[in-house]
BAMARDREN-826076 format. One line per field, with one value per residue (C-alpha): y, x, z; residue in one letter. Coordinates in steps of 0.05 Angstrom, whole numbers. Example, Ala and Ser with C-alpha at 12.3 -4.5 7.8 and 13.67 -1.06 7.14 Angstrom:
2
y <- (-90,-21);
x <- (246,273);
z <- (156,143);
resn <- (a,s);
//
This chain:
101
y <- (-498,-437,-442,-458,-390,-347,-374,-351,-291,-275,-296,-248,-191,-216,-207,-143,-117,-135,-112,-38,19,79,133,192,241,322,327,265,271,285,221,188,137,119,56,69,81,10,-21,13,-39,-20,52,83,141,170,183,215,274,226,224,267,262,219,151,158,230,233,211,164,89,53,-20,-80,-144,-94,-30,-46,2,-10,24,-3,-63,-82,-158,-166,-227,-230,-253,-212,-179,-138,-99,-90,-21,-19,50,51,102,127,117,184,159,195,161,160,109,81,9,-45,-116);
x <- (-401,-435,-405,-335,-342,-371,-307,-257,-283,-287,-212,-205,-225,-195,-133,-134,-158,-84,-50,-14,-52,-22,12,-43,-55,-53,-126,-143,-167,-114,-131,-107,-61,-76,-122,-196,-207,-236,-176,-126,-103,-26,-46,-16,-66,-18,33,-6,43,96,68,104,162,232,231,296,273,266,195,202,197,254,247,231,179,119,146,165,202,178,210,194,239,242,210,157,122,51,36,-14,3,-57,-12,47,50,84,109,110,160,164,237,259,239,179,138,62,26,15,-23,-36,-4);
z <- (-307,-286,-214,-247,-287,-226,-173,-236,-240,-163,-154,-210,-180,-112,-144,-174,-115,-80,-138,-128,-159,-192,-158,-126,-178,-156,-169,-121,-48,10,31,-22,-20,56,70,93,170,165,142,174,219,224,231,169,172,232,185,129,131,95,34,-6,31,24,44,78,104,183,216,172,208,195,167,218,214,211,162,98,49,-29,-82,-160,-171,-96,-84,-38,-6,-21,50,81,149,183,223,176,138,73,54,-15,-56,-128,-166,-136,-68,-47,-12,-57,-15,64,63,104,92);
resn <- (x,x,x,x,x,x,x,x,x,x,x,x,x,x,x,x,x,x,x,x,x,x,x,x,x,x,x,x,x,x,x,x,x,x,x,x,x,x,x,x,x,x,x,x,x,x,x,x,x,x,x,x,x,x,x,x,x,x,x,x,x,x,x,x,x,x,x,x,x,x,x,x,x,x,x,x,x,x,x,x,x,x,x,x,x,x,x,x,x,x,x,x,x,x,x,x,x,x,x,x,x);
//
C-alpha cells in the first residue's frame, strides 16, 4: 500500500514537472525562460536574444523535425526529443520561453 501511494505520488510530480509553466515575469532573472546549462541539449541558450521577440521575426529558426513553434491552442506531441527546441509564444506571438523536448 505504502509503495502504491509513494509511485502515485512520484508520477505526480513527474508530470507537473513536463507541464508548461507560466510566462517569465519582469521581475524574474534574464535567464528565465531558457533550460539550465545542464539540460540544454538542443542548445536553446544560443538564442536567448529571442525572447521577447516575434516568433515569425527574423533569427528566428524556422520550423523542421527539431524546432517547434508553440503558440496557446497549437497541439503538441508529448514525445520527448533531447535535441528538439520548442519555441514557445504568447497569443500576440512573442516568444516567452526556449526548452528542450
Amino acid at each position: 500500500m505504502m509503495r502504491a501511494a509513494a509511485t502515485t505520488f512520484a508520477m505526480a510530480i513527474g508530470m507537473a514537472a513536463c507541464a508548461a509553466g507560466p510566462a517569465p515575469a519582469l521581475d524574474e532573472p534574464a535567464n528565465a525562460g531558457l533550460p539550465s546549462a545542464s539540460n540544454d541539449t538542443c542548445g536553446a541558450t544560443m538564442f536567448a536574444e529571442l525572447i521577447g521577440k516575434p516568433i515569425d521575426g527574423p533569427g528566428v529558426p524556422s520550423e523542421s523535425r527539431l524546432n517547434r513553434h508553440i503558440l496557446p491552442g497549437t497541439q503538441v506531441t508529448m514525445d520527448y526529443v533531447a535535441q528538439r527546441m520548442n519555441i514557445e509564444a504568447n497569443a500576440q506571438g512573442v516568444i516567452q520561453r526556449l526548452n528542450c523536448g
